[in-house]
C-alpha positions, 0 to 999 in steps of 0.5 A: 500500500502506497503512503502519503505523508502531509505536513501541516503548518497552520499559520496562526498557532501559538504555544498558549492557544489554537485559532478556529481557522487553523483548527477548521482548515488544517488541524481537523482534516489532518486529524482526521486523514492520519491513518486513513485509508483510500483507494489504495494509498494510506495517509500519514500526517503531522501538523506542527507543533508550536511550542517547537519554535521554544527548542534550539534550532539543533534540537529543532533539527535532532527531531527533523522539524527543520525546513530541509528534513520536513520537505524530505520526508513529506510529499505534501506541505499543507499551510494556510495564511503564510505573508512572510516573504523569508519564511516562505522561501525557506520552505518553498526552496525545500519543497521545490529542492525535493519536488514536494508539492504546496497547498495553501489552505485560504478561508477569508478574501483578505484582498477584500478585508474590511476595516474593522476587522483586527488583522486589517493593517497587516494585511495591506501594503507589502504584506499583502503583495508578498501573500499575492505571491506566494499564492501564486507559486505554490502548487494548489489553493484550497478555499471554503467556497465557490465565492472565495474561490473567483476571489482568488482567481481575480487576484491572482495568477492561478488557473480554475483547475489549481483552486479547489474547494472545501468547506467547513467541516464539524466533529461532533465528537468534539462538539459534543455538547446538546442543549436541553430545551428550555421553555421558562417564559424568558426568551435570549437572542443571542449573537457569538462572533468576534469583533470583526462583527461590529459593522454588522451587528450595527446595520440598521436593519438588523438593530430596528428589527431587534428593537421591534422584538424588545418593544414588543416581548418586555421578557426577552434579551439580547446577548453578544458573545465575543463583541460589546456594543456600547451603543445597545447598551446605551438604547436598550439598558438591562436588556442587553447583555455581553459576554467573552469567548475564548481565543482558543478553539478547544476551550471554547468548545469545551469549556463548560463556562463557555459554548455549552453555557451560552447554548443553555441559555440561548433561545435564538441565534441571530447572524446578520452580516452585512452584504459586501464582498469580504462577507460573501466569501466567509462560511456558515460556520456559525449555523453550523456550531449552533446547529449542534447545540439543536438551537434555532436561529435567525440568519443573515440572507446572503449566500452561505446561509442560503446554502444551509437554511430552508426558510421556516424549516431549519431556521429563518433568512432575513434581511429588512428589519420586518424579516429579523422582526416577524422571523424572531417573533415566529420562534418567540410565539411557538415553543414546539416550532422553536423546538422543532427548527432546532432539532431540524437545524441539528439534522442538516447539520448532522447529514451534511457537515461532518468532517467524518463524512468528507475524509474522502474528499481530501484523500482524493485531492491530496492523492490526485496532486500526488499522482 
């Protein structure tokens, strides 16, 4: 049985903490292709180890964690996000030196980066020319979906055939936690996301209808995890509320004080998202974690979510401020529909999402570049 070794570089790891990108994109589907079997070939991974850059460079080398031994002892190098222009040369040197072939791993349209967004000044200028070029010289793109995918081909050299897509996956081995329903009279609209959702929690569209249901039901709330806006607090006093994540993926998840609370408490989600290029090319990966805590929420109408939601079903899609008004009042007045969406939710989640399900996929890219 042919081998196929892949090592994975995820970009934005630091010794104290796993981004949700880097878990999502690289570390998940490495975790899951490790020891997999496909048509004939057996996969090997490896995903780099952060606390590594802590060793002396001669102790870095006795492991084979150099540039020069990964490049020889893999077939593949794996990596998402890389700007820097020396580090990239260093292991792209290696991987042309041994003929091994390069994948960027690609989840937001950082041409297209919006101001609000922390990362927005890293990503101009010089650093942003230099990301350019390296996605053209590497072999292969992988990105989340078809809108990223004509994203990236209008911002660089490569060819429809070299961009391939793969969406976000879940493991809900990982994700284990479900929600019981609850049904106490008090209702908690709840929004989970960090600060580059500012602009968006802000449209006016959203914040009128929002403030329709608070006028309306004096027993619901209003919560953001991840984002304070002072301005909900100052229009809506105690009836808003906010609360922090975590910028590690796995204490997010895990943390009983963290995902698993905030679903108990949560009645309805609401993603709105405001309609611009850097959006569109984002994921559903909202509806998706939710989903598994069978909550029903209320979804921005704009295509990732499009894709998921069967309006009235699974959720609601909403734009106008009438649409987030008479959607939420829709599962604020019906405890069973309420109920019922959540459960559906969690079923389309459940068929369609899970990393399990999509090994296959990887192993045939992986594979079929190899080849």
């Amino acid at each position: 049985m042919k081998t196929i070794k892949i090592w994975g570089f995820p970009s934005h790891g630091l010794s104290d903490r796993t981004s949700g990108v880097d878990f999502v994109r690289v570390i998940q589907p490495l975790k899951f292709l490790n020891g997999y079997e496909h048509d004939g070939v057996k996969f090997e991974t490896t995903v780099f180890d952060t606390d590594i850059i802590k060793l002396s460079l001669e102790e870095q080398v006795k492991m084979g964690m150099e540039w020069e031994a990964v490049a020889k002892n893999n077939d593949i190098i794996f990596l998402n996000y890389v700007s820097d222009a020396w580090q990239f040369a260093a292991m792209g040197s290696m991987a042309r030196k041994y003929g091994r072939k390069m994948v960027l791993d690609l989840d937001d349209a950082l041409w297209n980066i919006l101001k609000d967004n922390a990362a927005y000044d890293g990503w101009q200028g010089e650093n942003l020319k230099n990301f350019t070029a390296i996605c053209n010289e590497v072999d292969y793109i992988t990105v989340t979906n078809r809108y990223l995918k004509n994203v990236v081909l209008n911002n660089t050299t490569k060819q429809a055939n070299e961009v391939f897509i793969f969406p976000n996956y879940i493991d809900l081995d990982l994700y284990s936690h479900r929600s019981k329903f609850k049904d106490d009279g008090d209702i908690q609209i709840t929004h989970f996301g960090s600060g580059t959702h500012f602009i968006s929690l802000q449209e006016t569209e959203f914040v009128d209808g929002i403030d329709r249901v608070l006028k309306e039901y004096p027993n619901v709330t209003f919560k953001t995890v991840g984002a304070f806006i002072s301005a909900f607090k100052n229009k809506w006093g105690k009836r808003y509320n906010h609360a922090f994540g975590h910028v590690d993926i796995y204490h997010w998840i895990q943390d009983k004080d963290k995902f698993p609370k905030y679903m108990d408490e949560t009645d309805i989600l609401v993603a709105p998202l405001t309609d611009n290029i850097y959006n569109r090319a984002k994921s559903s990966i909202k509806f998706i974690e939710s989903a598994s805590a069978k909550k029903p929420g209320v979804w921005q109408n704009i295509r990732q979510y499009q894709e998921v939601i069967k309006d009235g079903e699974n959720g609601f899609l909403a734009k106008t401020a009438k649409e987030w008004h008479e959607s939420i009042k829709a599962l604020i007045d019906d405890a069973y529909f309420r109920r019922k969406a959540g459960e559906a939710a969690f079923k389309t989640m459940e068929n369609n999402w899970q990393m399990k399900d999509h090994t296959a996929d990887y192993a045939e890219f992986f594979k079929s570049i190899v080849d």
